[in-house]
LUMKOL-471043 format. One record per atom (N, C-alpha, C, O, CB): z, y, x; residue in one letter. Coordinates in steps of 0.02 Angstrom, whole numbers, padded with zeros to 5 digits, always signed. Glycine has a CB too. Example, Ala and Ser with C-alpha at 12.3 -4.5 7.8 and 13.67 -1.06 7.14 Angstrom:
+00390-00284+00660A/+00390-00225+00615A/+00390-00165+00660A/+00423-00166+00712A/+00452-00224+00565A/+00354-00112+00642S/+00357-00053+00684S/+00394+00002+00645S/+00402+00057+00670S/+00286-00030+00704S/
! end
This chain:
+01820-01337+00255X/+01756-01303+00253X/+01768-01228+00244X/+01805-01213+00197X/+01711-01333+00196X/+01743-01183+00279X/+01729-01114+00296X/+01718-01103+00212X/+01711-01144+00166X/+01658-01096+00357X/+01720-01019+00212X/+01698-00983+00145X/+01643-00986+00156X/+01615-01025+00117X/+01716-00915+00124X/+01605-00957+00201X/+01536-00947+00217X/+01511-01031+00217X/+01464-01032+00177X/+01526-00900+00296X/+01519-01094+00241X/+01478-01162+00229X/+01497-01162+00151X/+01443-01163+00121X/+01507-01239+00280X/+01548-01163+00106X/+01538-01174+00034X/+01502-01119+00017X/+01478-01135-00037X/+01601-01181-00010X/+01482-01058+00031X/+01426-01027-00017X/+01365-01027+00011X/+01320-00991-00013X/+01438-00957-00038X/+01355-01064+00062X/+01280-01084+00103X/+01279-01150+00050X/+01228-01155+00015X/+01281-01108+00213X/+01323-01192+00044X/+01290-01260+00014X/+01283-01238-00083X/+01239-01258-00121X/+01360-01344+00035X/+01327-01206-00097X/+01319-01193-00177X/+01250-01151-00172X/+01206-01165-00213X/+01391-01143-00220X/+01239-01101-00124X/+01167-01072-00124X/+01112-01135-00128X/+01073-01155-00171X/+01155-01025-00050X/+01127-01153-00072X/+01064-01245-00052X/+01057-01268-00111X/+00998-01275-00128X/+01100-01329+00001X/+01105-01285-00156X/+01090-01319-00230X/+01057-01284-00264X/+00999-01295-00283X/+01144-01335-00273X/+01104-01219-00279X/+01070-01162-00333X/+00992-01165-00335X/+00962-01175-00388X/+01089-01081-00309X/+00959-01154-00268X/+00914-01136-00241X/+00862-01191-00243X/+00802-01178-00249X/+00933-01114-00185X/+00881-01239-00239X/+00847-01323-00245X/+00822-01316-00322X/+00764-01319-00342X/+00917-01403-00234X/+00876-01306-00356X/+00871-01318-00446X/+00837-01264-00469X/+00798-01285-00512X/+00946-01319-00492X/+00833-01209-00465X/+00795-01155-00479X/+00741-01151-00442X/+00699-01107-00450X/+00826-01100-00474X/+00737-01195-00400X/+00662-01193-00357X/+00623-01246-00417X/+00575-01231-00453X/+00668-01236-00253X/+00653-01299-00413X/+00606-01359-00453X/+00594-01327-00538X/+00549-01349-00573X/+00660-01452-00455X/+00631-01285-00557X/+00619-01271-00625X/+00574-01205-00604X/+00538-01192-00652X/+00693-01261-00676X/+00567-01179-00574X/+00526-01107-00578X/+00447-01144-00552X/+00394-01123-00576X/+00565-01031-00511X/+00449-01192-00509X/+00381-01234-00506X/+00361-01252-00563X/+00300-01252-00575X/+00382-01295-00469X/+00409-01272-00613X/+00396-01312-00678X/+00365-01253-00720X/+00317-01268-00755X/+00469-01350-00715X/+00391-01182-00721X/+00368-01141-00763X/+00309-01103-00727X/+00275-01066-00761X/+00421-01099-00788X/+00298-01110-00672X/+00256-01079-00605X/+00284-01012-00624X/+00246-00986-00665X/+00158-01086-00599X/+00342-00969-00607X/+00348-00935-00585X/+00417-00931-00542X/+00476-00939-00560X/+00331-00902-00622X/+00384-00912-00467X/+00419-00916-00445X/+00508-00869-00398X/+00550-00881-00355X/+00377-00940-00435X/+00487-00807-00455X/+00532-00752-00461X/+00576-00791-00482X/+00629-00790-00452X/+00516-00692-00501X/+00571-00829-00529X/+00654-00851-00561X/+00710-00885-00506X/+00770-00875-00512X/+00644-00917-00627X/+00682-00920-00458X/+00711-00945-00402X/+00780-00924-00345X/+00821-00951-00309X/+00661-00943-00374X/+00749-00837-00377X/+00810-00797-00346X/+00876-00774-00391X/+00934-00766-00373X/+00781-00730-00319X/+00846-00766-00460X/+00880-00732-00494X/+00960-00788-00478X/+01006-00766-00443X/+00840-00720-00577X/+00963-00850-00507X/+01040-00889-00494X/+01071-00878-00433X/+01132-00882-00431X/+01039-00967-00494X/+01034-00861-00373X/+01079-00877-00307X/+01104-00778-00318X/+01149-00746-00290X/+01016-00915-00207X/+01076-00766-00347X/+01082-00681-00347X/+01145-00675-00388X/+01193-00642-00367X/+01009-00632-00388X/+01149-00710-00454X/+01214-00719-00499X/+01265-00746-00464X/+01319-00722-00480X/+01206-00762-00559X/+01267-00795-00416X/+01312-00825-00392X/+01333-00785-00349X/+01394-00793-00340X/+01301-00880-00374X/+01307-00737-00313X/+01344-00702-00268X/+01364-00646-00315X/+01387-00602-00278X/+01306-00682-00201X/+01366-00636-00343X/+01392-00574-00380X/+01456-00607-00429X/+01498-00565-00443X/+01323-00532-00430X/+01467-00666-00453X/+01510-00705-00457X/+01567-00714-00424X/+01620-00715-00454X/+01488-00740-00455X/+01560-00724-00351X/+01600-00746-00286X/+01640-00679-00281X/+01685-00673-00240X/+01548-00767-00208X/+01622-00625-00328X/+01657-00555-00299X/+01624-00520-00240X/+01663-00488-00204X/+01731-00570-00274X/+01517-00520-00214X/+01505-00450-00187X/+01479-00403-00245X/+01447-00412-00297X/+01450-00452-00127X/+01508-00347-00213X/+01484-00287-00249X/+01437-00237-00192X/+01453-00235-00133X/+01556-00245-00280X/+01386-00203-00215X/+01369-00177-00162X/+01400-00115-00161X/+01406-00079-00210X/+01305-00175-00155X/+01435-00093-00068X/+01490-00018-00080X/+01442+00035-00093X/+01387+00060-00084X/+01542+00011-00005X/+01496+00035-00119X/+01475+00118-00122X/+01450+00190-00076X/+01496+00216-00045X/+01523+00139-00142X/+01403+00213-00072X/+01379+00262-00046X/+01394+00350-00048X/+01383+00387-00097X/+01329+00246-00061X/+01419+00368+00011X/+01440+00458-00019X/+01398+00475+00042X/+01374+00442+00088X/+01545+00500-00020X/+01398+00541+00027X/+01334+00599+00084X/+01376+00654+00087X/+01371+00691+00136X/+01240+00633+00046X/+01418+00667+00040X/+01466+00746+00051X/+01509+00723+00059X/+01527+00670+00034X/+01480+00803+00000X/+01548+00768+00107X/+01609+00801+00126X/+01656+00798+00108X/+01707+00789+00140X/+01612+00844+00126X/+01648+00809+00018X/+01704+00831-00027X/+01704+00750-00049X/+01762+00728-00045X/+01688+00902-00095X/+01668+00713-00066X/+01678+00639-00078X/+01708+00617-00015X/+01757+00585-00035X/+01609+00597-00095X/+01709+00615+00040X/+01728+00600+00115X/+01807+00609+00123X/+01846+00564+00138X/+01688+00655+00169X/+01823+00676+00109X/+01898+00702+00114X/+01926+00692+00053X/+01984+00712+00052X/+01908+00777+00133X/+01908+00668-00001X/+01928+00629-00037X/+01946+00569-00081X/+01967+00555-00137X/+01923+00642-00041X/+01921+00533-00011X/+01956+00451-00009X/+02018+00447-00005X/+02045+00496+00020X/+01939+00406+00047X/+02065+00386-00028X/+02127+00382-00010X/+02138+00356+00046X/+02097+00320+00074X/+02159+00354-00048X/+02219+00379+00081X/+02231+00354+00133X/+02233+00262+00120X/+02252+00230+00072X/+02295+00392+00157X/+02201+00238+00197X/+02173+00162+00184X/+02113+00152+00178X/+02086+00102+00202X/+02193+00133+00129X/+02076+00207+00138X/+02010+00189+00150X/+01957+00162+00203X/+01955+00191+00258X/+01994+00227+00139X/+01913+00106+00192X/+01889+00086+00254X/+01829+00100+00244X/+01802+00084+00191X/+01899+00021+00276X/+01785+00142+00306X/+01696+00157+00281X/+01654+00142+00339X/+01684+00131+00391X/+01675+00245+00259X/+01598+00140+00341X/+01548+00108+00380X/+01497+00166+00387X/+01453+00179+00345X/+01518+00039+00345X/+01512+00207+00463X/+01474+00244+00473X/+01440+00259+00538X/+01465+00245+00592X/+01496+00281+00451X/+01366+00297+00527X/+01344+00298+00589X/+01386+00360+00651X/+01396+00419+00639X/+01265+00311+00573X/+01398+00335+00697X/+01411+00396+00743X/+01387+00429+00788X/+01403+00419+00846X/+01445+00393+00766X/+01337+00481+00767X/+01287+00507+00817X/+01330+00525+00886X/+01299+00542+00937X/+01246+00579+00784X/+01381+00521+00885X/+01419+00550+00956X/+01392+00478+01015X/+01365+00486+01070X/+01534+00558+00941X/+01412+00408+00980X/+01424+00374+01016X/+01353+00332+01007X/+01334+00297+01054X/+01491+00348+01007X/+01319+00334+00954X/+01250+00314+00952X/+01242+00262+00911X/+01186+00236+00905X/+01225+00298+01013X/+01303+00238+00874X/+01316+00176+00852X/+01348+00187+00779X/+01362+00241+00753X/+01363+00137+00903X/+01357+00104+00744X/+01375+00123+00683X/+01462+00096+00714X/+01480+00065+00763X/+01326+00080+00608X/+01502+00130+00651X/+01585+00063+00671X/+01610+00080+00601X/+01586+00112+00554X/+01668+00090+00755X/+01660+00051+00610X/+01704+00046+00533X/+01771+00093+00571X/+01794+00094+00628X/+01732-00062+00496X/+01791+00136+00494X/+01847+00181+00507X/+01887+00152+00456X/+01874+00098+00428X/+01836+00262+00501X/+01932+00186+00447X/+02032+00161+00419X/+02046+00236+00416X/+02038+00273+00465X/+02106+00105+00495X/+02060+00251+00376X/+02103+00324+00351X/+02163+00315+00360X/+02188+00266+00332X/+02100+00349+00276X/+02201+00357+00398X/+02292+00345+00401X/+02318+00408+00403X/+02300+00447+00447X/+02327+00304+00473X/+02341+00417+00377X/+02413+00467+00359X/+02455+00497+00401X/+02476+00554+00394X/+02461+00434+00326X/+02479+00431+00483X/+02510+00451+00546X/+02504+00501+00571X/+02559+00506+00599X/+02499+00422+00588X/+02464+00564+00588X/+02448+00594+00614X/+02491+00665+00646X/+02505+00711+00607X/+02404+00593+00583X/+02506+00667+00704X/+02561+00708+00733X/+02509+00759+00774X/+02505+00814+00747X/+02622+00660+00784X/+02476+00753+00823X/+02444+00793+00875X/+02366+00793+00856X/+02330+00775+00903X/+02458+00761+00950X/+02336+00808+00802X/+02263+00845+00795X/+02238+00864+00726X/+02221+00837+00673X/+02208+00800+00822X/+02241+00908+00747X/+02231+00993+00716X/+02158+00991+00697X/+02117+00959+00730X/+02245+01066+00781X/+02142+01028+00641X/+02067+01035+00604X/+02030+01084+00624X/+02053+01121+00667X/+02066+01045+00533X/+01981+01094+00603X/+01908+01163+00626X/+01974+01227+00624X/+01984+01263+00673X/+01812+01183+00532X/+02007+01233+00570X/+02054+01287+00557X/+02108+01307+00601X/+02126+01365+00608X/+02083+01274+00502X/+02143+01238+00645X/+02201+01256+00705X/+02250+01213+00679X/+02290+01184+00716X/+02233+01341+00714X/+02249+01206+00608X/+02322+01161+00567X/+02318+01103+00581X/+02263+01080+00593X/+02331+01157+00485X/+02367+01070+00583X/+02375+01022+00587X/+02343+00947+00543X/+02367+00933+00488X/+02426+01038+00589X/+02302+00914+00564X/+02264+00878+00502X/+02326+00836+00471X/+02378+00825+00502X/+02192+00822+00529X/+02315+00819+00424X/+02354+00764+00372X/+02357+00703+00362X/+02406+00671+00342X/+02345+00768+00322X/+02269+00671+00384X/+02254+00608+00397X/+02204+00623+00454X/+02184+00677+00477X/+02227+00566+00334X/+02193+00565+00467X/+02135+00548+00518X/+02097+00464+00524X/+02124+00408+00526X/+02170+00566+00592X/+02047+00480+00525X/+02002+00411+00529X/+02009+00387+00584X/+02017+00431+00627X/+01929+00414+00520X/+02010+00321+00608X/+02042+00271+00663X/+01988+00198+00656X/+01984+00155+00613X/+02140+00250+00640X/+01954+00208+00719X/+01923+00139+00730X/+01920+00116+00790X/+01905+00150+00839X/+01861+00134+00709X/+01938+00045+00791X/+01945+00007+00848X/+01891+00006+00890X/+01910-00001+00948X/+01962-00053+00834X/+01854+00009+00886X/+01810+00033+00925X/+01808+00089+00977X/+01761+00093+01017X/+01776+00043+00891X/+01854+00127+00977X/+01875+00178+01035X/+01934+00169+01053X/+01959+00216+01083X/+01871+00246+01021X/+01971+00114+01042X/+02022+00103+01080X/+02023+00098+01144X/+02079+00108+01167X/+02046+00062+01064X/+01968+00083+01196X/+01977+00088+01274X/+01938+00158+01278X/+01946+00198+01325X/+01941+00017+01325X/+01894+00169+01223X/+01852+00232+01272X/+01883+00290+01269X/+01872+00327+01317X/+01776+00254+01251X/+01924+00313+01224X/+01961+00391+01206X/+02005+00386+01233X/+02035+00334+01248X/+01983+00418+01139X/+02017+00456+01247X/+02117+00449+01249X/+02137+00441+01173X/+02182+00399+01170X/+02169+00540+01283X/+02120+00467+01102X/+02132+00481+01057X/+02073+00456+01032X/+02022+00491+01036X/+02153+00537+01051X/+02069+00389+01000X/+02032+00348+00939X/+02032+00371+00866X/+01998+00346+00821X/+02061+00281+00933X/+02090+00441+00857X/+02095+00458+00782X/+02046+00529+00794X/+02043+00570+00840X/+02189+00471+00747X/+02017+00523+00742X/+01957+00572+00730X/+01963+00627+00674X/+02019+00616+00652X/+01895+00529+00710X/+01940+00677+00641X/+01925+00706+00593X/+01830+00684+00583X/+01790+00703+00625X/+01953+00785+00606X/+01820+00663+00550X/+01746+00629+00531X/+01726+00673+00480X/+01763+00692+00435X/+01745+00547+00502X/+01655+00692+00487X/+01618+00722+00444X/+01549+00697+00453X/+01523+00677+00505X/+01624+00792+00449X/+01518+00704+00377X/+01467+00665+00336X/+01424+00696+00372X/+01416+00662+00424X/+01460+00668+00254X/+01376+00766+00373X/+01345+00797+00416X/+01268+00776+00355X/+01208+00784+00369X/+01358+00766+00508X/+01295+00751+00294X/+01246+00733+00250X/+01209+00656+00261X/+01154+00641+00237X/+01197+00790+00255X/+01233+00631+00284X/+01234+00562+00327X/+01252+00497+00279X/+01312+00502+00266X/+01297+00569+00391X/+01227+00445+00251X/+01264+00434+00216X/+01331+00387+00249X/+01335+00373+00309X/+01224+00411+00166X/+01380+00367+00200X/+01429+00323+00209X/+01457+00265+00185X/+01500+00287+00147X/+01460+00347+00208X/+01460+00218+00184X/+01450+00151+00154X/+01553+00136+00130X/+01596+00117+00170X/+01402+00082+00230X/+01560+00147+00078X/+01673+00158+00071X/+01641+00070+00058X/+01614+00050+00006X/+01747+00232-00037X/+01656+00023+00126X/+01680-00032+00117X/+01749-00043+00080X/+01735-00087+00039X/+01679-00053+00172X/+01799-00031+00075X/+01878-00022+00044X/+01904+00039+00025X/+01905+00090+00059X/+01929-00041+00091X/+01932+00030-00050X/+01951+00087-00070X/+02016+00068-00103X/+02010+00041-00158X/+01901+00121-00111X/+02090+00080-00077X/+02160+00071-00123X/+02139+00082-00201X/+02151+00031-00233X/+02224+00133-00101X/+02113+00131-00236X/+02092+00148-00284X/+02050+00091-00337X/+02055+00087-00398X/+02061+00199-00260X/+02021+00062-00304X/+01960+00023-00319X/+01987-00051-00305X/+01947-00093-00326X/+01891+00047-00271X/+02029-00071-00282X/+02058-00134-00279X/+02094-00160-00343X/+02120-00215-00344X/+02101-00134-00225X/
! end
């Protein structure tokens, strides 16, 4: 059985038993609160959110974030890496890291990016730091 069918069926129960007792008390807010504990149990957290720049360029390399890309019109997930030989910043230097998502692997010649917030927010799905 999948991760996702065992926390669909522990939800189905949760949700059964806190249904029949919140009828019993007639309210029926309480119904959510267990399936809400249980997922926060299982290990989700909701990520974290940045809008600046200076939070942005100061993720660690590895970091993985979930952002929109007005270039391409869409949202994708990036990867911070360290590799970086051939692209240079607003300044001419050579960048240090660069953000990388599979998602432009057929369309670019070059899938590694310099990414900026633009005040936008950003969702740090993975953080080395935070693990």
């Amino acid at each position: 059985m999948s991760a996702r069918d065992e926390m669909s069926k522990e939800l189905s129960a949760i949700i059964k038993r806190e249904y029949t007792r919140a009828i019993d008390r007639k309210r029926m807010r309480d119904c959510y609160d267990a399936p809400a504990d249980a997922i926060l149990a299982a290990g989700y957290s909701k990520p974290r959110t940045i809008t600046s720049q200076k939070d942005l360029d100061a993720l660690p390399v590895g970091s993985v974030i979930w952002a929109f890309d007005f270039q391409a019109g869409d949202s994708n997930s990036w990867q911070l890496f360290d590799d970086v030989n051939d692209l240079t910043d607003e300044d001419g230097d050579l960048a240090k890291t660069a953000w990388l998502s599979s998602a432009y692997k057929d369309e670019h010649s070059s899938n590694r990016v310099l990414l900026r917030t633009n005040g936008h927010p950003i969702a740090v799905l993975y953080s080395p730091e935070e693990s």
